[in-house]
PyMOL Python script that loads the backbone (N, CA, C, O; Angstrom):
from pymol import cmd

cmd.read_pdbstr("""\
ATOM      1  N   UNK A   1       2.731 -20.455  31.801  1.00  0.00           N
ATOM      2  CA  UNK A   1       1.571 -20.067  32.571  1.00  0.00           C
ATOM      3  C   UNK A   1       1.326 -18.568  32.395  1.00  0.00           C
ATOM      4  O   UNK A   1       2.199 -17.703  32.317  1.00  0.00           O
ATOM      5  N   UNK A   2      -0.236 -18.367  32.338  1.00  0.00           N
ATOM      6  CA  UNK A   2      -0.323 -16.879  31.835  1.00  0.00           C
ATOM      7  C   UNK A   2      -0.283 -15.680  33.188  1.00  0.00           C
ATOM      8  O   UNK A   2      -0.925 -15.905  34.214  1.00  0.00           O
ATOM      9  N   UNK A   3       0.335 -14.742  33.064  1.00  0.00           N
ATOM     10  CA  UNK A   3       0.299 -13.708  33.998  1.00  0.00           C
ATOM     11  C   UNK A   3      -0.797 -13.281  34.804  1.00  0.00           C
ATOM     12  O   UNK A   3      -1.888 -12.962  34.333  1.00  0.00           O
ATOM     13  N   UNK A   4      -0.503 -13.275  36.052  1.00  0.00           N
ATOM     14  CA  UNK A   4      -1.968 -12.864  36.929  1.00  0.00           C
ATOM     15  C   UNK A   4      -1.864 -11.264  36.778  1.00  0.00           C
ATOM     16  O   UNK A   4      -0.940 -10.456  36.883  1.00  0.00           O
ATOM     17  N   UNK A   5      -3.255 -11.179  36.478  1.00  0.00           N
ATOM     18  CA  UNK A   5      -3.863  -9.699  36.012  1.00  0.00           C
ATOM     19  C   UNK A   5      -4.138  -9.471  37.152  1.00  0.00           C
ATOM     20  O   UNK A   5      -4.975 -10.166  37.728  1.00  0.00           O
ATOM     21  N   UNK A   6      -3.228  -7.984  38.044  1.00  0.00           N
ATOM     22  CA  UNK A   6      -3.223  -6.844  38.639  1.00  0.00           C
ATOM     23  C   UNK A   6      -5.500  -6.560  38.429  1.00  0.00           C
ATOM     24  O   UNK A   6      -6.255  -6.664  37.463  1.00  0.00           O
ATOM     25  N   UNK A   7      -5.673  -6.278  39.601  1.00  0.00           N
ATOM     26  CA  UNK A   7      -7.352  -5.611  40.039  1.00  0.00           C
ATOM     27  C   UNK A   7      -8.009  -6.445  39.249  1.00  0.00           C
ATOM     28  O   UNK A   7      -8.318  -5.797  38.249  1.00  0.00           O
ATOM     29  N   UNK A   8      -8.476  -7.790  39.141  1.00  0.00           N
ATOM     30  CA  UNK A   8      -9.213  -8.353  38.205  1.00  0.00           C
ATOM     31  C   UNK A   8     -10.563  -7.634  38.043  1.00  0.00           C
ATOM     32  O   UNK A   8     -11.035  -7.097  37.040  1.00  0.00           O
ATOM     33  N   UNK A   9     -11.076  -7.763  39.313  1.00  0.00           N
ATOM     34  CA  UNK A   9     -12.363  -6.905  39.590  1.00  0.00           C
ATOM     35  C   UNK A   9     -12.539  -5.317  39.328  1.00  0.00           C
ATOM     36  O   UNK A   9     -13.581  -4.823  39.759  1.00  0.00           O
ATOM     37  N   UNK A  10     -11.765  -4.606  38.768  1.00  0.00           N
ATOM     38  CA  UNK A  10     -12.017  -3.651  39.066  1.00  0.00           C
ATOM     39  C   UNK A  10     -12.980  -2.685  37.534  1.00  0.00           C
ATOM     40  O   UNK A  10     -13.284  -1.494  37.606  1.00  0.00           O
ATOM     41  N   UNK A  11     -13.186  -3.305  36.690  1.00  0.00           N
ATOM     42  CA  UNK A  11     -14.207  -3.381  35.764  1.00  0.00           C
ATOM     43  C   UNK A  11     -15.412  -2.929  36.206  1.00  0.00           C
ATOM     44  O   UNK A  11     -16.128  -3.921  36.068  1.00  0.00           O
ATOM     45  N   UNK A  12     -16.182  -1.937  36.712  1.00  0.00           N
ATOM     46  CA  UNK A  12     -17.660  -2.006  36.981  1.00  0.00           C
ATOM     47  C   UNK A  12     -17.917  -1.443  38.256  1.00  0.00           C
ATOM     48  O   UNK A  12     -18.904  -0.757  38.525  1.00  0.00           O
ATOM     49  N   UNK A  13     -16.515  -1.915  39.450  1.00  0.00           N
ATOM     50  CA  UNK A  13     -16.753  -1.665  40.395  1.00  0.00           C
ATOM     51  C   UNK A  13     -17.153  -0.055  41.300  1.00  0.00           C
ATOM     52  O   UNK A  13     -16.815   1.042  40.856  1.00  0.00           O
ATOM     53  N   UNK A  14     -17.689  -0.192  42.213  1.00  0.00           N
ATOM     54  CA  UNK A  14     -18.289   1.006  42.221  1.00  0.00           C
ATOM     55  C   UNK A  14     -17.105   1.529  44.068  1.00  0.00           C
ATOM     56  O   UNK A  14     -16.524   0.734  44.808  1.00  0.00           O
ATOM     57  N   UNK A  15     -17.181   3.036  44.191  1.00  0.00           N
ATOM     58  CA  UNK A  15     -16.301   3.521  45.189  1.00  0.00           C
ATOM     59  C   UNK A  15     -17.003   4.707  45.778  1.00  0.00           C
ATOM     60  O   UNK A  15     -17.766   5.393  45.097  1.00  0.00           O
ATOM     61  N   UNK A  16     -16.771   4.935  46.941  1.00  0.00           N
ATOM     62  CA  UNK A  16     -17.051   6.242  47.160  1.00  0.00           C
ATOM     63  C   UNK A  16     -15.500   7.048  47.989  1.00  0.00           C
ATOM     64  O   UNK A  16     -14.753   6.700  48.903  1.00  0.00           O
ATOM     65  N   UNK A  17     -15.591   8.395  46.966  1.00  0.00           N
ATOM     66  CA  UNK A  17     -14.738   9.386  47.917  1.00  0.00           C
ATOM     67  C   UNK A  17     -14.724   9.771  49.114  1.00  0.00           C
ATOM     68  O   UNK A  17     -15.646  10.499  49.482  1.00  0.00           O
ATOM     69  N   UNK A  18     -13.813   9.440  49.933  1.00  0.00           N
ATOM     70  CA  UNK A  18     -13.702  10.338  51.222  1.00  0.00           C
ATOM     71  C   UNK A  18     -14.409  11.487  51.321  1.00  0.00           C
ATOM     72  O   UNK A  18     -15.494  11.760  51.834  1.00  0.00           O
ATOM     73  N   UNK A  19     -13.221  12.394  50.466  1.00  0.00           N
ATOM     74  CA  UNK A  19     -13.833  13.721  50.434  1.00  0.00           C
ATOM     75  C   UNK A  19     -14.625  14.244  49.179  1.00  0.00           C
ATOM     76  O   UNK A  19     -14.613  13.276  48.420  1.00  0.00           O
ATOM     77  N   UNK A  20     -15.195  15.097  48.664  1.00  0.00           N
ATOM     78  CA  UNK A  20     -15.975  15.328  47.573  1.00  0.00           C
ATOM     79  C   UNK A  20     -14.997  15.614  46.470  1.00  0.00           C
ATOM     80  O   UNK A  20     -14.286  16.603  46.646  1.00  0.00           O
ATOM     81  N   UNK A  21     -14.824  14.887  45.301  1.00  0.00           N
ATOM     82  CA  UNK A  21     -13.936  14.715  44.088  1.00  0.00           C
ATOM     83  C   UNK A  21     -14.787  15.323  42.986  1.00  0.00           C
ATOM     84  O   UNK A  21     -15.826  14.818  42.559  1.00  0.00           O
ATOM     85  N   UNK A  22     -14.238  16.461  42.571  1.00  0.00           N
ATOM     86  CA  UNK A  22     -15.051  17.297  41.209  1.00  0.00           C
ATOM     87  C   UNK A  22     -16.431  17.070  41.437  1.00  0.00           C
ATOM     88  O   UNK A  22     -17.174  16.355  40.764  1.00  0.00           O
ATOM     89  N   UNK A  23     -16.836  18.031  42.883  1.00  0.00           N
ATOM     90  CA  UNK A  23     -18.217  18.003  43.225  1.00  0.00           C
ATOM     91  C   UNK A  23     -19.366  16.717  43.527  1.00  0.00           C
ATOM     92  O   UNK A  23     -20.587  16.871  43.517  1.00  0.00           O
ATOM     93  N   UNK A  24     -18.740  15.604  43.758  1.00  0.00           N
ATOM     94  CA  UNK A  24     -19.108  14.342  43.979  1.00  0.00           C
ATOM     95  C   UNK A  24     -18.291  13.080  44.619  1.00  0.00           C
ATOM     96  O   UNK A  24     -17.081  12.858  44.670  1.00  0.00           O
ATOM     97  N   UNK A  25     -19.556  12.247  45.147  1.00  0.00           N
ATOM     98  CA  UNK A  25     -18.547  11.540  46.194  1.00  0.00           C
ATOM     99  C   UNK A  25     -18.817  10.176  45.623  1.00  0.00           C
ATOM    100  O   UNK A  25     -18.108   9.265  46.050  1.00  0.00           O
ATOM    101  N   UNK A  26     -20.008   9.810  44.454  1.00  0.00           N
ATOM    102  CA  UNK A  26     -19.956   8.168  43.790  1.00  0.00           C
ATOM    103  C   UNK A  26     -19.431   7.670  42.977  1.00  0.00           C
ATOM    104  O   UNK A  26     -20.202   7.618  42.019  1.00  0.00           O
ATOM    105  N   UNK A  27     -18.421   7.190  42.729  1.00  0.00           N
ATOM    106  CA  UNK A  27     -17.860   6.643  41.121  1.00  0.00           C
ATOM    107  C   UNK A  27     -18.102   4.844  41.080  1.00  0.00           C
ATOM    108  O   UNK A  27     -18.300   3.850  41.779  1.00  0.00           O
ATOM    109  N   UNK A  28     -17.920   5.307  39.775  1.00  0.00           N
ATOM    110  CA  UNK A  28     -17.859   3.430  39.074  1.00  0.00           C
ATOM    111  C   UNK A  28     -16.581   3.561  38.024  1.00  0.00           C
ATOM    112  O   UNK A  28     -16.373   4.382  37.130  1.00  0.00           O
ATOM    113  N   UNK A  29     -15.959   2.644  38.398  1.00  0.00           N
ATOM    114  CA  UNK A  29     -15.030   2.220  37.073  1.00  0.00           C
ATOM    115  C   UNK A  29     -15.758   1.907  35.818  1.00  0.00           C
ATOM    116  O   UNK A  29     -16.542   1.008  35.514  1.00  0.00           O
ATOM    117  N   UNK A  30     -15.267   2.907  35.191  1.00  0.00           N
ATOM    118  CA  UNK A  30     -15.926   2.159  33.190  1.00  0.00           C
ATOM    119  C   UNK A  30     -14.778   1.518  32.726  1.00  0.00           C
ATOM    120  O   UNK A  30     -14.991   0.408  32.238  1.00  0.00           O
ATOM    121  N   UNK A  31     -13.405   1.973  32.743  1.00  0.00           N
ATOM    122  CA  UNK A  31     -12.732   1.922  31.860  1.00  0.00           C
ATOM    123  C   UNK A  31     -11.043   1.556  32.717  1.00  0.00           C
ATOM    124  O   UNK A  31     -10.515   2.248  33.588  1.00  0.00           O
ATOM    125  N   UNK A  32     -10.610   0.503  32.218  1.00  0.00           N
ATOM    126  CA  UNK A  32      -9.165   0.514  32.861  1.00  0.00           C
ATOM    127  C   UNK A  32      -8.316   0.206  31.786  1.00  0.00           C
ATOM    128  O   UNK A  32      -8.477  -0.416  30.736  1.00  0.00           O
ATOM    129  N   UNK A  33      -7.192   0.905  32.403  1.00  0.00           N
ATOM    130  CA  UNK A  33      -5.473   0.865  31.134  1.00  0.00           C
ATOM    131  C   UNK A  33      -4.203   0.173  31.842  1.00  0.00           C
ATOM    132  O   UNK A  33      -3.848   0.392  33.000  1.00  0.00           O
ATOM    133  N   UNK A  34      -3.857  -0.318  31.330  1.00  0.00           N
ATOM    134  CA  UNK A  34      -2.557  -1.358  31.509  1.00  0.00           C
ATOM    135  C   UNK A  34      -1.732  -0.025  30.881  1.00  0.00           C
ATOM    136  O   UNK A  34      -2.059   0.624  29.887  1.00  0.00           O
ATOM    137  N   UNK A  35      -0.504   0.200  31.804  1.00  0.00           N
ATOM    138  CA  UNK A  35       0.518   1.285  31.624  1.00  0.00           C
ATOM    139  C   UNK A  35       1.677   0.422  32.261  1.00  0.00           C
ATOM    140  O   UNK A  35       2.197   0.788  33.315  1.00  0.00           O
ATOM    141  N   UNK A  36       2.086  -0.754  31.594  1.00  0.00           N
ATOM    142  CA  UNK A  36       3.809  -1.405  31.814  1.00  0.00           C
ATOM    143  C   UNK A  36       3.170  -1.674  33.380  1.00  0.00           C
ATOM    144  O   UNK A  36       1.956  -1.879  33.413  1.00  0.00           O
ATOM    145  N   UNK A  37       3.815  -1.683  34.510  1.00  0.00           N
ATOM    146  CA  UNK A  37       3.363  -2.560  35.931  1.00  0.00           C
ATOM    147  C   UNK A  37       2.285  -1.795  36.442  1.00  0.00           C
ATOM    148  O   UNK A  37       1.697  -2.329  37.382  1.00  0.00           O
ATOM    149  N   UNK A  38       1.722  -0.297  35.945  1.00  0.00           N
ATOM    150  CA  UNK A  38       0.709   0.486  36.723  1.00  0.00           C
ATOM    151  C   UNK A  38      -0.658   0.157  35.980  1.00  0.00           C
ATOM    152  O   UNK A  38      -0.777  -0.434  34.908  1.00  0.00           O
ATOM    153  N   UNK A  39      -1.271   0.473  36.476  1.00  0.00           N
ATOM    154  CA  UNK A  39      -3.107  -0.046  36.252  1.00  0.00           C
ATOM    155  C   UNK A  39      -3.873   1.138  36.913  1.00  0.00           C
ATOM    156  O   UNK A  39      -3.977   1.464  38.095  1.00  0.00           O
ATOM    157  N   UNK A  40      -4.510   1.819  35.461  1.00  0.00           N
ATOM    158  CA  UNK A  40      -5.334   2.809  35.987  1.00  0.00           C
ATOM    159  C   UNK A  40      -6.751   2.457  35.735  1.00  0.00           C
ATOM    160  O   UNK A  40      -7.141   1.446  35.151  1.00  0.00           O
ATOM    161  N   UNK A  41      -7.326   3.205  36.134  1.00  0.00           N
ATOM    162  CA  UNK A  41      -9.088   3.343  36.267  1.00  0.00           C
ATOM    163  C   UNK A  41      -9.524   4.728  35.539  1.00  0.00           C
ATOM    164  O   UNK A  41      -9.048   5.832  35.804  1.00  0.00           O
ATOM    165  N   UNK A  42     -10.381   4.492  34.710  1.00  0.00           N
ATOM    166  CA  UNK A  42     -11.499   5.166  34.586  1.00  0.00           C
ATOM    167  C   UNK A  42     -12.383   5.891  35.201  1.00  0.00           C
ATOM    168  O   UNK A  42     -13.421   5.651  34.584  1.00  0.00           O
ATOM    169  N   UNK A  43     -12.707   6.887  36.322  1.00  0.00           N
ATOM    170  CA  UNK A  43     -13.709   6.667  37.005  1.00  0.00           C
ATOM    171  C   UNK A  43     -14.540   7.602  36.517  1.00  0.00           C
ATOM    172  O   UNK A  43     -13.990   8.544  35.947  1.00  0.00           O
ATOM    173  N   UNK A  44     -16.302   7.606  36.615  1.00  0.00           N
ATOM    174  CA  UNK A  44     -17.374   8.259  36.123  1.00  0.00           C
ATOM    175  C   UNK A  44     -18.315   8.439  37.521  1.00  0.00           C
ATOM    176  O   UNK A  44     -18.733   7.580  38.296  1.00  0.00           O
ATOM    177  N   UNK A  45     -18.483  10.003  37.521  1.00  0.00           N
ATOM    178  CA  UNK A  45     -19.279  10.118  38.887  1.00  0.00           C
ATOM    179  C   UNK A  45     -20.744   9.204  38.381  1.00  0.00           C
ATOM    180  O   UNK A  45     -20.960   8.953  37.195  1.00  0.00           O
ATOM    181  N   UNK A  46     -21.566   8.827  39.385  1.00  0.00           N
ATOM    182  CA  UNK A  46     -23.043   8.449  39.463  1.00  0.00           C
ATOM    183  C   UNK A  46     -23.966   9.337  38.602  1.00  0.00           C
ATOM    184  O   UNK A  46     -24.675   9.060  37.635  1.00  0.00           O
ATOM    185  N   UNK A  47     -23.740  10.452  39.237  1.00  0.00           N
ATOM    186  CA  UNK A  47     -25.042  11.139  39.084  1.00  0.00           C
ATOM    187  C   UNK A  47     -24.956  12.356  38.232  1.00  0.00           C
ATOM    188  O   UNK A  47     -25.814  13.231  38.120  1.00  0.00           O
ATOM    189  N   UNK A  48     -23.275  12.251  37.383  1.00  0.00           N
ATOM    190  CA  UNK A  48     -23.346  13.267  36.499  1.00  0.00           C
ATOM    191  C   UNK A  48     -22.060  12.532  35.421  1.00  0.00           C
ATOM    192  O   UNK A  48     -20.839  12.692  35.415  1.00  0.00           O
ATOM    193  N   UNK A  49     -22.906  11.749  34.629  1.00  0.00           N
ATOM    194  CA  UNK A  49     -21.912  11.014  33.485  1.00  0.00           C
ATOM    195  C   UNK A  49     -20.769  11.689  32.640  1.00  0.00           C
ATOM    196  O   UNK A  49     -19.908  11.123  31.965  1.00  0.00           O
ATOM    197  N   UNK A  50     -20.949  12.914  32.820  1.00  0.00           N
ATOM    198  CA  UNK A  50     -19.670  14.015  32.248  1.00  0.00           C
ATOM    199  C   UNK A  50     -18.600  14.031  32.898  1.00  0.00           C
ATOM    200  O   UNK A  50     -17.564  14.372  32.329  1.00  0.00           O
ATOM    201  N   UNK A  51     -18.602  13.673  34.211  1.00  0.00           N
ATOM    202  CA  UNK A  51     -17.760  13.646  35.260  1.00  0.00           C
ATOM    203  C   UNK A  51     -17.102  12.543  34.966  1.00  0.00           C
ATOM    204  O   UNK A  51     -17.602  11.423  35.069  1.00  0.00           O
ATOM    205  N   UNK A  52     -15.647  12.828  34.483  1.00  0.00           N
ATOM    206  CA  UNK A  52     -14.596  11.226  34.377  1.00  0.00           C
ATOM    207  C   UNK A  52     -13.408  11.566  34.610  1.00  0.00           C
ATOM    208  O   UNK A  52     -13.160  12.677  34.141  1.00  0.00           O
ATOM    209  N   UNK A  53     -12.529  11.069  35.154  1.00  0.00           N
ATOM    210  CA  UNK A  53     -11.058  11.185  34.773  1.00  0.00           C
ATOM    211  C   UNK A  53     -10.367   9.685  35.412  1.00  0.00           C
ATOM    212  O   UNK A  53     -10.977   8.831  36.054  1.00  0.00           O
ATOM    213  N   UNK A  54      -8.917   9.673  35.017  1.00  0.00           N
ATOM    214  CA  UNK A  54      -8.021   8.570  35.466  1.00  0.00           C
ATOM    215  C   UNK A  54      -7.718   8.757  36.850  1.00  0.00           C
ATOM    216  O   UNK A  54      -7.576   9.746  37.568  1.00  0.00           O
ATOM    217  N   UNK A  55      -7.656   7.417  37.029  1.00  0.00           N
ATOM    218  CA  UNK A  55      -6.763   7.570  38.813  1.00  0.00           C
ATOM    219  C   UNK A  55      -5.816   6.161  38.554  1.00  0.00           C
ATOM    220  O   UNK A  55      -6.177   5.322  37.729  1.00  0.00           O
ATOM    221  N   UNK A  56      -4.896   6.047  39.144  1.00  0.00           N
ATOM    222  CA  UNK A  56      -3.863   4.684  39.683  1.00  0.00           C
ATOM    223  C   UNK A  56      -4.953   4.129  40.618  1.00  0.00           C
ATOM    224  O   UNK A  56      -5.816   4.800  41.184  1.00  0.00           O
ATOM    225  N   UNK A  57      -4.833   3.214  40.668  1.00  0.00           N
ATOM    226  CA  UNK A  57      -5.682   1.761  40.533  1.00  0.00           C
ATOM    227  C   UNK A  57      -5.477   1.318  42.039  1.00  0.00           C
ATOM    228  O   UNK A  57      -6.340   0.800  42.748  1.00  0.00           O
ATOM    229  N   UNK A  58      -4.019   1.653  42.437  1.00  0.00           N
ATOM    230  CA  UNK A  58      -3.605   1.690  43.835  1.00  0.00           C
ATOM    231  C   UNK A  58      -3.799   2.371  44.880  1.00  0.00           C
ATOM    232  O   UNK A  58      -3.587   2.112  46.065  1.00  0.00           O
ATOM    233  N   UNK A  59      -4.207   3.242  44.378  1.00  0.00           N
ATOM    234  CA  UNK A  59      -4.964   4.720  45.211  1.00  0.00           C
ATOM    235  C   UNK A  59      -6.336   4.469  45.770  1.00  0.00           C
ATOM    236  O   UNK A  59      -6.680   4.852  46.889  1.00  0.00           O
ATOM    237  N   UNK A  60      -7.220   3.701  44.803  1.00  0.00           N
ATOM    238  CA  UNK A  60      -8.037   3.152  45.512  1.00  0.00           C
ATOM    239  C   UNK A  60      -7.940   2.062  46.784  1.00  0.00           C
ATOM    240  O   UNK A  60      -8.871   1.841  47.560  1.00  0.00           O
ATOM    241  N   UNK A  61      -6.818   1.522  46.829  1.00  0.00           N
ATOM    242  CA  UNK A  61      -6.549   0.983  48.123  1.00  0.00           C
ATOM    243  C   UNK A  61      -6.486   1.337  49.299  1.00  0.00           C
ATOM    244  O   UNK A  61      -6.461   0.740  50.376  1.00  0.00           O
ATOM    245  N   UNK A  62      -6.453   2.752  48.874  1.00  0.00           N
ATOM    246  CA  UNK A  62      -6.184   3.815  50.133  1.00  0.00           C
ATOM    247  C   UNK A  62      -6.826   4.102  51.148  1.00  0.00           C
ATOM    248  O   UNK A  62      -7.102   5.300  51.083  1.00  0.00           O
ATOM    249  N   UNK A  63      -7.267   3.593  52.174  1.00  0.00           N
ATOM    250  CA  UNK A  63      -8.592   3.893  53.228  1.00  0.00           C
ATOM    251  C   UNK A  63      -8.784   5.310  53.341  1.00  0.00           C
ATOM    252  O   UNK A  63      -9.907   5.696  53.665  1.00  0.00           O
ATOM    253  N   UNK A  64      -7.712   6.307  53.089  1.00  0.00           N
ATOM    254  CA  UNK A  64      -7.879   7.647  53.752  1.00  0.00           C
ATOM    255  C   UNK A  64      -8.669   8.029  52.428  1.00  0.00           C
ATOM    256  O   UNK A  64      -9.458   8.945  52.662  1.00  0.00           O
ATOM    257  N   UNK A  65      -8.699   7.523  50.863  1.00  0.00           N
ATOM    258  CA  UNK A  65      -9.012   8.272  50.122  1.00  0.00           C
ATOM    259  C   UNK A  65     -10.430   8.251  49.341  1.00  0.00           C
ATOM    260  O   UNK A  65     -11.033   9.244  48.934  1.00  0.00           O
ATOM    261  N   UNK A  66     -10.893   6.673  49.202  1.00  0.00           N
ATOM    262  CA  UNK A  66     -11.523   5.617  48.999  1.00  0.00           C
ATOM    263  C   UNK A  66     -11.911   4.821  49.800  1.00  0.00           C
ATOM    264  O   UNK A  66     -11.254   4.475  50.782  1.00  0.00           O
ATOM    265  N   UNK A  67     -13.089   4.385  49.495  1.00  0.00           N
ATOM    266  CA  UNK A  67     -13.915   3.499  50.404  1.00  0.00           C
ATOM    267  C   UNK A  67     -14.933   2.478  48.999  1.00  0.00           C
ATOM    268  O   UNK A  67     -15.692   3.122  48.275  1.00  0.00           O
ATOM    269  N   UNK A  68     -14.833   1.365  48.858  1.00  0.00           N
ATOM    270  CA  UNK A  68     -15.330   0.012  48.048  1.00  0.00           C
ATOM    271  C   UNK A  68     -16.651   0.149  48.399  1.00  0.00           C
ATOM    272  O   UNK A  68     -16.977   0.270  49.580  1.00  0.00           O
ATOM    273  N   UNK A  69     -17.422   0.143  47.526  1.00  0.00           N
ATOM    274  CA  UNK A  69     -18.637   0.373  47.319  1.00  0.00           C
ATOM    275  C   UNK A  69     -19.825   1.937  47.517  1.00  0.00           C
ATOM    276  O   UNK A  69     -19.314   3.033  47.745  1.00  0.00           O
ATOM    277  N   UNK A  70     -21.280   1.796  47.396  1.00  0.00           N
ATOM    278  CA  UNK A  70     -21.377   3.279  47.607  1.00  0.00           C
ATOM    279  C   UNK A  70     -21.900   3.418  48.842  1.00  0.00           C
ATOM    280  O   UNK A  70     -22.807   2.629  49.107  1.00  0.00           O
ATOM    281  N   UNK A  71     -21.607   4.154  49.633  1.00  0.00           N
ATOM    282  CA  UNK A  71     -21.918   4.427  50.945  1.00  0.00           C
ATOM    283  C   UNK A  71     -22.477   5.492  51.310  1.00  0.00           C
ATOM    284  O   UNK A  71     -22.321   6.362  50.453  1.00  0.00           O
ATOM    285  N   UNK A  72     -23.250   5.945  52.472  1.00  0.00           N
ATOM    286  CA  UNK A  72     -23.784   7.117  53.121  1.00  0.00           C
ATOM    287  C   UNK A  72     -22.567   7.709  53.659  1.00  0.00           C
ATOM    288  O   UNK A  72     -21.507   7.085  53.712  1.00  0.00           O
ATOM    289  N   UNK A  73     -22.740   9.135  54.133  1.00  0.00           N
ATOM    290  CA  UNK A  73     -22.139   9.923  55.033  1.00  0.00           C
ATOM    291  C   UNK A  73     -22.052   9.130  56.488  1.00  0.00           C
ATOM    292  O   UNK A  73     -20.997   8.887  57.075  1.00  0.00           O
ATOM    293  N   UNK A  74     -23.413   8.768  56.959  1.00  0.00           N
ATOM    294  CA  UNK A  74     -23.507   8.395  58.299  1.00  0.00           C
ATOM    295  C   UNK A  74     -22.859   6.662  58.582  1.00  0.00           C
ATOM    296  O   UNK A  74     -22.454   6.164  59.633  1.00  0.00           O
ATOM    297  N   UNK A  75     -22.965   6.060  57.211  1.00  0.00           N
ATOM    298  CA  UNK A  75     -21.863   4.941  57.518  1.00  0.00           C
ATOM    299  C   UNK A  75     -20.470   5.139  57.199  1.00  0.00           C
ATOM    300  O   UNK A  75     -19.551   4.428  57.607  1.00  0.00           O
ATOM    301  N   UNK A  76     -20.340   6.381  56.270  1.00  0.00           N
ATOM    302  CA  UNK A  76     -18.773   5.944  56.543  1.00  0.00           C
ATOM    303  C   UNK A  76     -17.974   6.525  58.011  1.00  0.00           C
ATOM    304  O   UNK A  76     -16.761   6.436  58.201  1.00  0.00           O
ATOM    305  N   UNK A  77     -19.010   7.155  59.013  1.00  0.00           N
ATOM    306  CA  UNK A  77     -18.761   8.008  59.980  1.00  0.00           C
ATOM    307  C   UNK A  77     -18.888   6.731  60.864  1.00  0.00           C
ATOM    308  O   UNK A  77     -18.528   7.101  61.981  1.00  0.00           O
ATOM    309  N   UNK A  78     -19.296   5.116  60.931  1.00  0.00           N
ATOM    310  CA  UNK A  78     -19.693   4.706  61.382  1.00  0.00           C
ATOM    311  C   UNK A  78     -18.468   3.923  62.050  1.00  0.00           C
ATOM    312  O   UNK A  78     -18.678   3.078  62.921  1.00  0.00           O
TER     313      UNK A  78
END
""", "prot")
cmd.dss("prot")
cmd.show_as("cartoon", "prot")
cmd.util.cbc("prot")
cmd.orient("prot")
């Protein structure tokens, strides 16, 4: 039986930062890497496609750091 793939979804998916990350708070996953049991992400701000770097895949789980999908200020205050 074949191995269950760690974040299936996380291809496309879109996040917003807590706090403002290299001058921005929207990302989307472009790109993910299989690293032996860790799983990173790609992430690319919204509104300035130059904006990319890696994160652990688990970090996005993080309520304090990340929040699943893109959100306002006044809802994530909500």
């Amino acid at each position: 039986m074949a191995k269950k793939q760690k974040f299936p979804h996380l291809l496309g998916s879109k996040w917003t930062a807590k706090q403002k990350t290299f001058g921005w708070r929207h990302f989307q996953v472009v790109n993910r890497k299989n690293e032996g049991e860790w799983v990173f992400a790609e992430m690319v701000a919204s509104c300035d496609r130059t904006v990319r770097f890696w994160v652990n895949a688990r970090q996005l789980k993080n309520d304090c750091l990340w929040e699943a999908g893109w959100k306002t200020l006044q809802e994530m205050q909500d």
